[in-house]
C-alpha positions as CSV (number, residue, x, y, z in Angstrom):
1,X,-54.5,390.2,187.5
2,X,-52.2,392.1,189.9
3,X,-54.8,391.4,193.0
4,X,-54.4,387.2,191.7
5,X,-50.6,387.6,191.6
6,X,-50.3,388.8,195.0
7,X,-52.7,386.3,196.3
8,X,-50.8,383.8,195.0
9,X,-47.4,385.4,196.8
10,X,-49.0,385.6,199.7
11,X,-50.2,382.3,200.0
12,X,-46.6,380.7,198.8
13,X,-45.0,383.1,201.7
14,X,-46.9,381.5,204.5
15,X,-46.1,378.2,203.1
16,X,-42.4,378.4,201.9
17,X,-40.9,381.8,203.1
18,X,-37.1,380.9,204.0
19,X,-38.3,376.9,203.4
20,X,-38.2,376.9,199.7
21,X,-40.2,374.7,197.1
22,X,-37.8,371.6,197.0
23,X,-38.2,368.0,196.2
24,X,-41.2,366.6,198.5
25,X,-39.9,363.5,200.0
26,X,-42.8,361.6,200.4
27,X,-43.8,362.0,196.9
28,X,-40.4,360.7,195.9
29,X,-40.7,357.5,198.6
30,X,-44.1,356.7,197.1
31,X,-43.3,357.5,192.9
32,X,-46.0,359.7,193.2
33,X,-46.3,361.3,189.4
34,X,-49.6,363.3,190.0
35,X,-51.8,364.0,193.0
36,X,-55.3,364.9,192.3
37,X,-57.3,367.2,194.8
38,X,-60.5,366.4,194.0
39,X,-63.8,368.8,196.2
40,X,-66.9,366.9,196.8
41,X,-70.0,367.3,198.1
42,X,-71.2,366.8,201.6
43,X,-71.5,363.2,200.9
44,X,-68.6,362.8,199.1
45,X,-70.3,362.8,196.3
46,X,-69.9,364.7,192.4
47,X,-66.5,365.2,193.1
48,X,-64.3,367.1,190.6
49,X,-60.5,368.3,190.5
50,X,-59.6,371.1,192.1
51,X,-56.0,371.2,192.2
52,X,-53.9,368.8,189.8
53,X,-50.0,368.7,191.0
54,X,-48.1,366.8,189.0
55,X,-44.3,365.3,190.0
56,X,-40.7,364.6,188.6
57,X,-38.7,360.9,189.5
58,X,-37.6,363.2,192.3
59,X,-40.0,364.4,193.9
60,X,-40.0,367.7,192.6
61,X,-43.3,369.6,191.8
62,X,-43.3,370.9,188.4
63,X,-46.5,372.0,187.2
64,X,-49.7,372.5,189.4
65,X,-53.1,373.6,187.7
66,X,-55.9,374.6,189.8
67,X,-60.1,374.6,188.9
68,X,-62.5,376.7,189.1
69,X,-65.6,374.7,188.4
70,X,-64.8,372.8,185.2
71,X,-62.6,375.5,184.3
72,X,-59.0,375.7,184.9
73,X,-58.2,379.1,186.7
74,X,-54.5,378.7,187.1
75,X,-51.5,376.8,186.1
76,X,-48.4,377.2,187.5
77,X,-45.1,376.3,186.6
78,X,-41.3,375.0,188.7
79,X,-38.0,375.3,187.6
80,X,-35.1,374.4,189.7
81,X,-31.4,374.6,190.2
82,X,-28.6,371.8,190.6
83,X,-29.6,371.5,194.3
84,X,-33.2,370.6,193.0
85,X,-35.0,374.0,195.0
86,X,-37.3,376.2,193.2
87,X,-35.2,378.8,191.5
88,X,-38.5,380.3,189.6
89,X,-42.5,379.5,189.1
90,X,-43.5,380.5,186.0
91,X,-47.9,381.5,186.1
92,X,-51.2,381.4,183.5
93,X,-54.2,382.4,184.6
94,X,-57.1,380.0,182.6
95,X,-55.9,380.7,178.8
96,X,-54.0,383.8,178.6
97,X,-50.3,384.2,178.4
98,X,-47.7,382.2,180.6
99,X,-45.1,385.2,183.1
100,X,-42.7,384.7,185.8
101,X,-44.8,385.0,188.6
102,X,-42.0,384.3,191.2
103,X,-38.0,384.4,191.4
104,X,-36.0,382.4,194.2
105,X,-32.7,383.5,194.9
106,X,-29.9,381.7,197.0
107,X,-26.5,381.9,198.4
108,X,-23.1,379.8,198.2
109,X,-24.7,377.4,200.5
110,X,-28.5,376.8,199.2
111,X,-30.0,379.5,202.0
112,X,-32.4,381.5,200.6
113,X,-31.3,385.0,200.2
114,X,-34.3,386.7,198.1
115,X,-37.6,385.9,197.5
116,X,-38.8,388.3,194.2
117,X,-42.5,388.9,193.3
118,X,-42.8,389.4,189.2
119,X,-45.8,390.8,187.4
120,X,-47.1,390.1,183.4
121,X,-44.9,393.2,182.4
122,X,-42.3,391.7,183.0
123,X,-41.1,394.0,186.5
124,X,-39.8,392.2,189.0
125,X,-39.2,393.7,192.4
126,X,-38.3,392.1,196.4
127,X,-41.1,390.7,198.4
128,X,-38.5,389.1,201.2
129,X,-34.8,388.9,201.7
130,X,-33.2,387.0,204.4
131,X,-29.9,387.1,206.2
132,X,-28.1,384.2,207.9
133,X,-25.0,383.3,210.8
134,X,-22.7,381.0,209.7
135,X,-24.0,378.1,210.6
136,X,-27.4,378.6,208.4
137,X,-29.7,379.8,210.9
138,X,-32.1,383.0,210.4
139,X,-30.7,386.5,211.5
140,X,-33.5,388.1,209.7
141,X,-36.3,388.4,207.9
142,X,-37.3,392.0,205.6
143,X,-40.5,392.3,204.1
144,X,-41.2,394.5,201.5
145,X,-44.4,396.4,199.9
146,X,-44.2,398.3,196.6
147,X,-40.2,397.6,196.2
148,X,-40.1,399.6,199.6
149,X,-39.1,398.2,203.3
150,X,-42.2,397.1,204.9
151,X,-41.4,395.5,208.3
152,X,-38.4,393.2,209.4
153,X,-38.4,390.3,211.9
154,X,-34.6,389.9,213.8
155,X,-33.9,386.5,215.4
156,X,-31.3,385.8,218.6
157,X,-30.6,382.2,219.8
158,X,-29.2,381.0,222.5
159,X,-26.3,378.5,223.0
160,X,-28.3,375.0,222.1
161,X,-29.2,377.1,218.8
162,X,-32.7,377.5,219.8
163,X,-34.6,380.9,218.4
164,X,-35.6,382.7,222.0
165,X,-36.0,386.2,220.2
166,X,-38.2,387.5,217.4
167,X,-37.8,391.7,217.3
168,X,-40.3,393.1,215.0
169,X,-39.1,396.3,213.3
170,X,-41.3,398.4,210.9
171,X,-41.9,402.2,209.7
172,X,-45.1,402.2,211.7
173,X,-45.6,403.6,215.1
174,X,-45.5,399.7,217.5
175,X,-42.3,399.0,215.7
176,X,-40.4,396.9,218.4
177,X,-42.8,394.7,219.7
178,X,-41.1,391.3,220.2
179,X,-41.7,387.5,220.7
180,X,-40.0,385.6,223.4
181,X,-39.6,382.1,223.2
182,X,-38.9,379.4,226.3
183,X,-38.4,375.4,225.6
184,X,-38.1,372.9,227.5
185,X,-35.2,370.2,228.1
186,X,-36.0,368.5,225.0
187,X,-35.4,371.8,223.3
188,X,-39.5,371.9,222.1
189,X,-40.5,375.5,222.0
190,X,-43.4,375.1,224.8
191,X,-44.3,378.8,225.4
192,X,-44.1,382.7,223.6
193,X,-44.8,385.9,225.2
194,X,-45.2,389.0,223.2
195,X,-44.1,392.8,224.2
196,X,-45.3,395.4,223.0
197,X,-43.0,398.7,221.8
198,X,-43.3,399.9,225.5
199,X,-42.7,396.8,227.3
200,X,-46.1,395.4,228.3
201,X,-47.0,391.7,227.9
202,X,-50.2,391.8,225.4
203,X,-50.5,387.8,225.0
204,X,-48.7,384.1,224.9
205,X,-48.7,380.9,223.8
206,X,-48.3,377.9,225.6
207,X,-47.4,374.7,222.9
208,X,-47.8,370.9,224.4
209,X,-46.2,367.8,223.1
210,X,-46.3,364.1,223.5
211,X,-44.1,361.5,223.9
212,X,-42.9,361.6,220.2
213,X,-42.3,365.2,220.0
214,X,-45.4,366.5,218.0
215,X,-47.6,369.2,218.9
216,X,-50.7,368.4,220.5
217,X,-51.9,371.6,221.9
218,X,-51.5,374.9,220.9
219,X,-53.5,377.7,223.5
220,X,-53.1,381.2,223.2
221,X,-54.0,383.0,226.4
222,X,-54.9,386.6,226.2
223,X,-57.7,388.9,225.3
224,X,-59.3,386.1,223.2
225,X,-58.2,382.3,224.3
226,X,-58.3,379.9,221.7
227,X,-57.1,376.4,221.7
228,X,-55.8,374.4,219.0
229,X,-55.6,370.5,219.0
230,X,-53.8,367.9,217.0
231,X,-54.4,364.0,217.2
232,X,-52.3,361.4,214.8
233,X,-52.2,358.0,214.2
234,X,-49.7,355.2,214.5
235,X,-47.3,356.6,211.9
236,X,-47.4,360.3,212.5
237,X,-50.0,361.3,210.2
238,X,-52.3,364.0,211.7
239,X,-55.7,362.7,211.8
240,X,-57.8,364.9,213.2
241,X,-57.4,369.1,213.8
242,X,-59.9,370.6,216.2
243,X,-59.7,374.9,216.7
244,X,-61.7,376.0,220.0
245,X,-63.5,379.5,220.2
246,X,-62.6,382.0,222.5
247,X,-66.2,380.7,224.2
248,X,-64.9,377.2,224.1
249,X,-67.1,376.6,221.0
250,X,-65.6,374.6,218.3
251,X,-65.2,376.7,215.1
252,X,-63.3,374.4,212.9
253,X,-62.5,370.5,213.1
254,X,-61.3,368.5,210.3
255,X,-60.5,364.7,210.2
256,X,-58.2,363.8,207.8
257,X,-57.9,359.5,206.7
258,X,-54.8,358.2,205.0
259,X,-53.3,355.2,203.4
260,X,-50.0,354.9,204.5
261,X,-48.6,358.4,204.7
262,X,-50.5,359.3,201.6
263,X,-53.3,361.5,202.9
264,X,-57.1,360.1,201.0
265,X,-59.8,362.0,202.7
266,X,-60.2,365.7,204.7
267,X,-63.3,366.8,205.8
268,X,-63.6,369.9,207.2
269,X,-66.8,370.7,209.4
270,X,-68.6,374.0,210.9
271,X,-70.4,372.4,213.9
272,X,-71.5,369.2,212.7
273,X,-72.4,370.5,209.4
274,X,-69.4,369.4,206.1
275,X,-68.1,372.5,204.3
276,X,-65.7,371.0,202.6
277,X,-65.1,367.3,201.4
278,X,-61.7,366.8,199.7
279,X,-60.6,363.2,198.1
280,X,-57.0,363.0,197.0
281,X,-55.7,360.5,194.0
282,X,-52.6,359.5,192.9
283,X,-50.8,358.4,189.6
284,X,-47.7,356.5,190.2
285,X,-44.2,356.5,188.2
């Protein structure tokens, strides 16, 4: 149960750390009251739920169940504060007993100061804290493993306020490897370069744009050069995700079809062959 609780913490860092759950906007402009992930087959075909998230008037997600099979695995719960962000999800795996699985913690001003990993015992303990500059932007980041400093990421800006410095600090021996960011005159962050501890260059990024300011390209260029490439339709919906190899082999493309900006359809291919077939359904207010 521990392993499935740190799973799910891991997975809700990458998506939300210092960006916490708050109320989705497009669910709010489109009354969305549930959206149904529903995995099919390869023709799209016997499909079943996989992940039910249901909605408030305001957008808010307040419960989301996900399936196994035809069995329900998980469900977890949202509450929030005045400022409608996630101040706590509460978690069940299939039909046992309901803990608080996650604790949110903010400042005066709605930044979020302390993300808290719980456990069915009841322990809570910190799995991130952040600091700030008075304007609200990120000085740092701390990671913690156990209740214990892990690593810490440290962020310097310069005078437009973009983020040209990530210093990576940590108990181990490469502690001090940092990421250095350039943009360009529309302030899009177009290229990184990481150091190591002892001053050598051991890769970079290069991130291209078009006219409307969203990522198109994103090619790291080092021991193993990979490209990544984003296409989207007329309204900004990103319709098709294609991830080259270091051999220039294409090891994962999905297409992705939408009604409005309500996504319907993401298929996700190895080669030519579907892995995955997902349909998405929705319940209006």
């Amino acid at each position: 149960m521990v392993i499935k609780t740190l799973a799910f913490l891991l997975i809700t860092t990458i998506a939300f750390a210092q960006a916490p759950i708050g109320a989705d906007t497009l669910m709010k402009s489109y009354a969305i009251k549930t959206r149904t992930q529903l995995a099919c087959d390869a023709n799209g075909q016997n499909c079943k739920p996989e992940i039910i998230s249901h909605y408030d008037s305001t957008g808010c997600l307040i419960l989301k169940e996900t399936f196994a099979g035809d069995t329900l695995a998980e469900t977890n719960r949202y509450e929030y504060n005045a400022a409608r962000l996630a101040r706590a999800v509460y978690t069940t795996y299939g039909q046992g007993n309901e803990f608080l699985n996650i604790k949110y913690i903010y400042d005066s001003q709605n930044n979020l100061i302390s993300f808290q990993a719980c456990y069915p015992g009841g322990k809570c303990e910190p799995f991130e804290k952040y600091r700030y500059r008075p304007d609200g932007k990120l000085l740092s980041r701390t990671r913690y493993r156990d209740g214990k400093y892990f690593y810490e990421y440290q962020h310097k800006y310069n005078r437009q306020g973009n983020n040209t410095e990530v210093l990576i600090l940590s108990n181990d021996s490469d502690s001090g490897e940092r990421e250095l960011k350039t943009y360009d005159a529309k302030n899009h962050h177009i290229r990184s370069k990481w150091i190591d501890y002892r001053g050598e260059e051991i890769d970079n990024a290069e991130y291209t744009y078009d006219e409307a300011g969203r990522l198109v390209k994103d090619k790291w260029i080092g021991g193993l050069s990979t490209e990544k490439l984003y296409e989207y339709d007329a309204l900004g919906n990103n319709i098709r995700y294609t991830s080259i190899d270091y051999n220039g082999q294409v090891d994962d493309l999905r297409e992705m079809t939408y009604e409005g900006r309500l996504i319907t359809k993401r298929v996700r291919y190895d080669g030519t062959k579907i892995i995955h077939y997902w349909k998405f359904e929705y319940e209006k207010w």
